[in-house]
MARFIKE-340862 format. One record per residue: residue number from 0; residue in one letter; x, y, z of N, C-alpha, C, O, CB in turn. Coordinates in pm, whole numbers, plus 50000, padded with zeros to 5 digits. Glycine has a CB too. Layout:
<dokols>
 num residuo    nX    nY    nZ   caX   caY   caZ    cX    cY    cZ    oX    oY    oZ   cbX   cbY   cbZ
 NUM       A     X     Y     Z     X     Y     Z     X     Y     Z     X     Y     Z     X     Y     Z
...
</dokols>
This chain:
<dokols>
 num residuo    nX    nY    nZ   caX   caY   caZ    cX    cY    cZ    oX    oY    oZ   cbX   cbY   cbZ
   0       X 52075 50644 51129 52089 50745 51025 52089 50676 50888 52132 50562 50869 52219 50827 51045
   1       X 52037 50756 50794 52003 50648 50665 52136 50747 50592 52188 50858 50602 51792 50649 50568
   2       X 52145 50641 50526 52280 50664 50403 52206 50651 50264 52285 50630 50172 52425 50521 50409
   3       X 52095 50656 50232 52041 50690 50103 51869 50737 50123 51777 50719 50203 52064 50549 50000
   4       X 51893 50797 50010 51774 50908 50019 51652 50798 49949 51639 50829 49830 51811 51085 49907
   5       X 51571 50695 49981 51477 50642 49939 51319 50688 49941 51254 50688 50045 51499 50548 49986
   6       X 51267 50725 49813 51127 50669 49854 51031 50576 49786 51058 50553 49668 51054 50767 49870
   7       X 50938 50526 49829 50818 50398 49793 50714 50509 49705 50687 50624 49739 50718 50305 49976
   8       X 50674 50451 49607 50534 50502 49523 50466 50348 49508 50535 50269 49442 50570 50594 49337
   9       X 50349 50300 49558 50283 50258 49515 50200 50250 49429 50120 50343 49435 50271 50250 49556
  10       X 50170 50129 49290 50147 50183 49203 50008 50102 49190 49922 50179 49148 50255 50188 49106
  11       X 49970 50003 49208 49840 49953 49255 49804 49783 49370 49874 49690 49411 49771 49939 49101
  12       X 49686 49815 49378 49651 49657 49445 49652 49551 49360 49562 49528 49279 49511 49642 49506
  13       X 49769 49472 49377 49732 49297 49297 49647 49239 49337 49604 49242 49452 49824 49181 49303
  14       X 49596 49152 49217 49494 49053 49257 49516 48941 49418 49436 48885 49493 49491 48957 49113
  15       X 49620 48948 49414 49686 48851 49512 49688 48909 49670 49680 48850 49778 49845 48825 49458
  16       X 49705 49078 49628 49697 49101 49811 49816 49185 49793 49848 49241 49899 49719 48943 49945
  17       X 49891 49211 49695 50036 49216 49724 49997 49375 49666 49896 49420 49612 50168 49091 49636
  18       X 50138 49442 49708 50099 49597 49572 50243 49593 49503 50348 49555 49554 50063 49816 49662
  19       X 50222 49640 49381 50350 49663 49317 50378 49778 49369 50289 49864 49377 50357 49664 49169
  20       X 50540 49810 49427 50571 50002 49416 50684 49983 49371 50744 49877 49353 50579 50120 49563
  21       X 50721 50111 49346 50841 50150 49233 50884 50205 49363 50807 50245 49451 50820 50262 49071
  22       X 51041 50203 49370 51135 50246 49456 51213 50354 49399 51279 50323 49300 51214 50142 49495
  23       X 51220 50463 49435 51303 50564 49400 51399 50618 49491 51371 50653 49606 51234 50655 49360
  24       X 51571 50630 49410 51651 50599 49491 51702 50752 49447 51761 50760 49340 51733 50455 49479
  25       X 51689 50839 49503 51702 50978 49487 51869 51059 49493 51898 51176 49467 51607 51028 49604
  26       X 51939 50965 49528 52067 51039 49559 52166 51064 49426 52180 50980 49336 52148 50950 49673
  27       X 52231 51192 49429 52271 51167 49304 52377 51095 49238 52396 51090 49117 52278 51254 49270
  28       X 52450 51035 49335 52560 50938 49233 52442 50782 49213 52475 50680 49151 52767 50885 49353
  29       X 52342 50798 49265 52274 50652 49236 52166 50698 49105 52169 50666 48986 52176 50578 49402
  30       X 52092 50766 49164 51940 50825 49129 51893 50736 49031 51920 50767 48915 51931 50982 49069
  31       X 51828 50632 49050 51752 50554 49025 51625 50497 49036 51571 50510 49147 51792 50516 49038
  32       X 51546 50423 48926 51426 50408 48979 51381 50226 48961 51411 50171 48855 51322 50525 48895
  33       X 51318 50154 49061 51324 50038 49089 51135 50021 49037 51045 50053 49116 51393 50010 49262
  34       X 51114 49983 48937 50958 49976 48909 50996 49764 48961 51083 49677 48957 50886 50046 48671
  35       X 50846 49789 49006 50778 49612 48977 50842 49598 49101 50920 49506 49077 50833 49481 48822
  36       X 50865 49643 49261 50880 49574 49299 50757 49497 49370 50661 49575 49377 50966 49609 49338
  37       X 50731 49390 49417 50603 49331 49488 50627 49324 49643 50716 49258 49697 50569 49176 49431
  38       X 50529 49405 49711 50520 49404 49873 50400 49364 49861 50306 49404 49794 50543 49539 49969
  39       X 50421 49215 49991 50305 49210 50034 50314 49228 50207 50415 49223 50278 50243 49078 49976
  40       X 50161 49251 50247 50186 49274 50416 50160 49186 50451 50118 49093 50381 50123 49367 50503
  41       X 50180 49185 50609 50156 49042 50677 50012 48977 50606 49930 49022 50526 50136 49062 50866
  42       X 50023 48875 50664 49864 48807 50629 49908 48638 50683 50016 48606 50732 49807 48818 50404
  43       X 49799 48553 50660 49801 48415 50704 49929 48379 50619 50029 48341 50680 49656 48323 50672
  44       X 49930 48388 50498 50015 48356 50385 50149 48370 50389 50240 48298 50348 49982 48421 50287
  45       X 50148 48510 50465 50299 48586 50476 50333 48664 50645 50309 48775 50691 50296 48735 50337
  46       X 50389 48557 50692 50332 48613 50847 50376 48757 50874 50324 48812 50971 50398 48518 50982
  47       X 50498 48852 50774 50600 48878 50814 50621 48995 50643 50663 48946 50537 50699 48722 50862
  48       X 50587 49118 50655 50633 49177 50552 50731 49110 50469 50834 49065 50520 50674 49284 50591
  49       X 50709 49102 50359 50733 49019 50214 50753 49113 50120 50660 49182 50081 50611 48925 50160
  50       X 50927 49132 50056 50930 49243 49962 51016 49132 49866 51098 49056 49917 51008 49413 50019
  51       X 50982 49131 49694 51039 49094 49655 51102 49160 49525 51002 49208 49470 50993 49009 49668
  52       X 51179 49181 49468 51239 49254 49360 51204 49201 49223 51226 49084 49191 51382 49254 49378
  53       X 51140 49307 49126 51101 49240 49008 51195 49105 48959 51290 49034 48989 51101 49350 48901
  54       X 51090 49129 48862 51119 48998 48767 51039 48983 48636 50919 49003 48615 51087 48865 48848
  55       X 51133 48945 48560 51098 48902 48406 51091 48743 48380 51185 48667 48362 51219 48962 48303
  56       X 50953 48713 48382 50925 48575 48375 50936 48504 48484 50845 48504 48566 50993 48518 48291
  57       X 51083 48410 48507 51121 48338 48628 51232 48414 48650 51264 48407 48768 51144 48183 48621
  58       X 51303 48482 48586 51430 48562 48652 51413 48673 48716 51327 48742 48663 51524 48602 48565
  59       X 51465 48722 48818 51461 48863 48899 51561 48911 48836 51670 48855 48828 51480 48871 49063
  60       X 51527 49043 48772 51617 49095 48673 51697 49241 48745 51739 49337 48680 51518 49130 48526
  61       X 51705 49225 48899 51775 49332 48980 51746 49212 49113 51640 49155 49138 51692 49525 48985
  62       X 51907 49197 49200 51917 49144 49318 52061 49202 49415 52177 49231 49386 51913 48989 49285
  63       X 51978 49198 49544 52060 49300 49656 52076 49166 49735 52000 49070 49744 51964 49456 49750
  64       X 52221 49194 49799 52255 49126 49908 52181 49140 50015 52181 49259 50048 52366 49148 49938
  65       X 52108 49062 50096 51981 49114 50206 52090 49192 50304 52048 49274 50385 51870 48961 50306
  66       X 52218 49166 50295 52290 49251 50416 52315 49440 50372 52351 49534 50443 52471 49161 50441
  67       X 52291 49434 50283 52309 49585 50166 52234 49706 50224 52115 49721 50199 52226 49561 49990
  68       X 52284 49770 50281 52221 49881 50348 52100 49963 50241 51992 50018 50264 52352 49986 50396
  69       X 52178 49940 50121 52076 50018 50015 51901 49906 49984 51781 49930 49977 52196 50033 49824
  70       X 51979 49800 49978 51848 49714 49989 51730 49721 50121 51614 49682 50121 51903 49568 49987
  71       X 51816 49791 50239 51756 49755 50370 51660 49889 50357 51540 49876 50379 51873 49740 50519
  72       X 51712 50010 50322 51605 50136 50332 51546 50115 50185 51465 50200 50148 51682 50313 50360
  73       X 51574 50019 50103 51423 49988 49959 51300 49917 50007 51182 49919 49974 51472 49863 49810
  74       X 51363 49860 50088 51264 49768 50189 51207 49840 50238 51101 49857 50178 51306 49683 50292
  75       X 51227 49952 50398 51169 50008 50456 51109 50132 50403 51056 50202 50489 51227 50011 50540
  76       X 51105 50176 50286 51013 50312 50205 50898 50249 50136 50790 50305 50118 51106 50406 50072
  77       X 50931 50124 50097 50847 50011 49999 50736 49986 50085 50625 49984 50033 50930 49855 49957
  78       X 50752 49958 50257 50687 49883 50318 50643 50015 50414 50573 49992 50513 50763 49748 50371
  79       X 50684 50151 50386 50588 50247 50414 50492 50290 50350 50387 50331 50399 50628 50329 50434
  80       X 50524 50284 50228 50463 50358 50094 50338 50269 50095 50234 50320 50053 50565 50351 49931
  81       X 50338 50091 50155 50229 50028 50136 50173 50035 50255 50064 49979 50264 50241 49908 50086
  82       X 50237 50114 50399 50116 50101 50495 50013 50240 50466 49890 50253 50461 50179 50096 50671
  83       X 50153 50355 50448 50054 50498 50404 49941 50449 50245 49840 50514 50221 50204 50668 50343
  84       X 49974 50359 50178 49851 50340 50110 49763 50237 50166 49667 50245 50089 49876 50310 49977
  85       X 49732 50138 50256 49637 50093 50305 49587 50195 50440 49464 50186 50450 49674 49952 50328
  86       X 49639 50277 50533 49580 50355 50552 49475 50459 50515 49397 50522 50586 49631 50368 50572
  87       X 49499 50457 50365 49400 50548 50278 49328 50484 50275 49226 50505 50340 49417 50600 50154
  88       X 49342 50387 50210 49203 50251 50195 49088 50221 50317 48965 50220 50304 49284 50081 50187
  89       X 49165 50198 50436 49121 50244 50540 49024 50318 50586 48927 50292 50656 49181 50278 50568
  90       X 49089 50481 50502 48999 50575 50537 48805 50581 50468 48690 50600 50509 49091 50701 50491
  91       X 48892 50548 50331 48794 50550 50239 48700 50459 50272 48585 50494 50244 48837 50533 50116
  92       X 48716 50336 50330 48625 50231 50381 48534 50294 50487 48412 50282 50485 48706 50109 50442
  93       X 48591 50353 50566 48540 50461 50703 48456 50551 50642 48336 50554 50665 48667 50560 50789
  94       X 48499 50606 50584 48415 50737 50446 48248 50654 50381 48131 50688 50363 48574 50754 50234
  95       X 48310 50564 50370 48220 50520 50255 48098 50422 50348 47991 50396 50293 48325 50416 50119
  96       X 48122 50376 50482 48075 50345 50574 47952 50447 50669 47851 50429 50737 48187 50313 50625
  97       X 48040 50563 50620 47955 50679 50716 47848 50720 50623 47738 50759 50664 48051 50827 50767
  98       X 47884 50710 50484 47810 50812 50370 47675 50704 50390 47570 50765 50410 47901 50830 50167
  99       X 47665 50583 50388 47574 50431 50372 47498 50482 50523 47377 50498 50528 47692 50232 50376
 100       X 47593 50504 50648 47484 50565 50721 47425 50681 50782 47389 50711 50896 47481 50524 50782
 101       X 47426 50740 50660 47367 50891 50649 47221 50845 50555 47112 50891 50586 47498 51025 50550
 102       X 47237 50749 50436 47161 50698 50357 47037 50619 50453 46917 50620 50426 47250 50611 50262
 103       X 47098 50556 50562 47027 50484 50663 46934 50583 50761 46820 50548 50794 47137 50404 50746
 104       X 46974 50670 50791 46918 50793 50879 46820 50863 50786 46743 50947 50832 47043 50906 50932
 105       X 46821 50831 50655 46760 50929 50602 46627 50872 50574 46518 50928 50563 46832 50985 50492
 106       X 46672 50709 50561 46529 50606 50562 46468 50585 50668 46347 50563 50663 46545 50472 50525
 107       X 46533 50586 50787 46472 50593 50982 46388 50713 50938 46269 50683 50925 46622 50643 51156
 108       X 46416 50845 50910 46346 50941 50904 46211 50967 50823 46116 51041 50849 46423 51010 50880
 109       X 46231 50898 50738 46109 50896 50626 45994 50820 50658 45874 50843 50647 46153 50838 50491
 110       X 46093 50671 50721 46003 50555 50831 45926 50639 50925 45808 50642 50891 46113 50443 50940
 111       X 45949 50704 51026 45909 50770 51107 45787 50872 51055 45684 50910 51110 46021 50824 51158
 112       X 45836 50894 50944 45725 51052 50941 45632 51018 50857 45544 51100 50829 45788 51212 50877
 113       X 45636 50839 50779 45497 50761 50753 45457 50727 50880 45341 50766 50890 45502 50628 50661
 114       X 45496 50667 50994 45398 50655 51093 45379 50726 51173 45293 50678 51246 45399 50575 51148
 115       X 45427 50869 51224 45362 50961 51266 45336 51064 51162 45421 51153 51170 45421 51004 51372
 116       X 45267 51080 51085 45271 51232 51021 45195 51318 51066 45083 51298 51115 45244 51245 50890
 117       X 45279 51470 51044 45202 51590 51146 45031 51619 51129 44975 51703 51200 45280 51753 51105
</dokols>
């Protein structure tokens, strides 16, 4: 059972792989909003979901005890918010895959009806 009302907004793809999302902590004695944090997903680099809490320059200018229940569901909305947005990405790759071979079918067809025409 979660003890705070969290959710993840992703706000774009870093150059690096990583996405920034803003954490929004909805409850009302907290209701807060966590911009800059950096998730990255697994990869060679990071075997192991990687969330880290902004920062200004070299300082992290907000830090949670990793045992902090509130830190533990910023984590898990952060690291939804970035699978429901690479799922989109996903899709759009699939989308944009199908549209290229509709473009392809349309050149088979044209191929065809130069070497047979009625």
């Amino acid at each position: 059972m979660k003890m705070y009302y969290v959710e993840g907004e992703v706000h774009k793809l870093l150059p690096n792989g990583a996405y920034r999302v803003k954490a929004k902590v909805l409850d009302a004695p907290l209701a807060m909003y966590i911009n800059g944090i950096v998730v990255f997903p697994p990869s060679g680099k990071h075997p192991d979901w990687t969330i880290y809490t902004p920062k200004a320059g070299n300082a992290r200018i907000i830090e949670f005890a990793k045992s902090s229940t509130l830190w533990q569901e910023i984590q898990e909305a952060c690291i939804n918010a970035v699978k429901l947005e690479m799922s989109y990405e996903q899709a759009n790759e699939i989308v944009d895959l199908d549209q290229s071979g509709d473009k392809t079918d349309e050149q088979l067809k044209n191929d065809l009806n130069n070497l047979f025409p009625d």
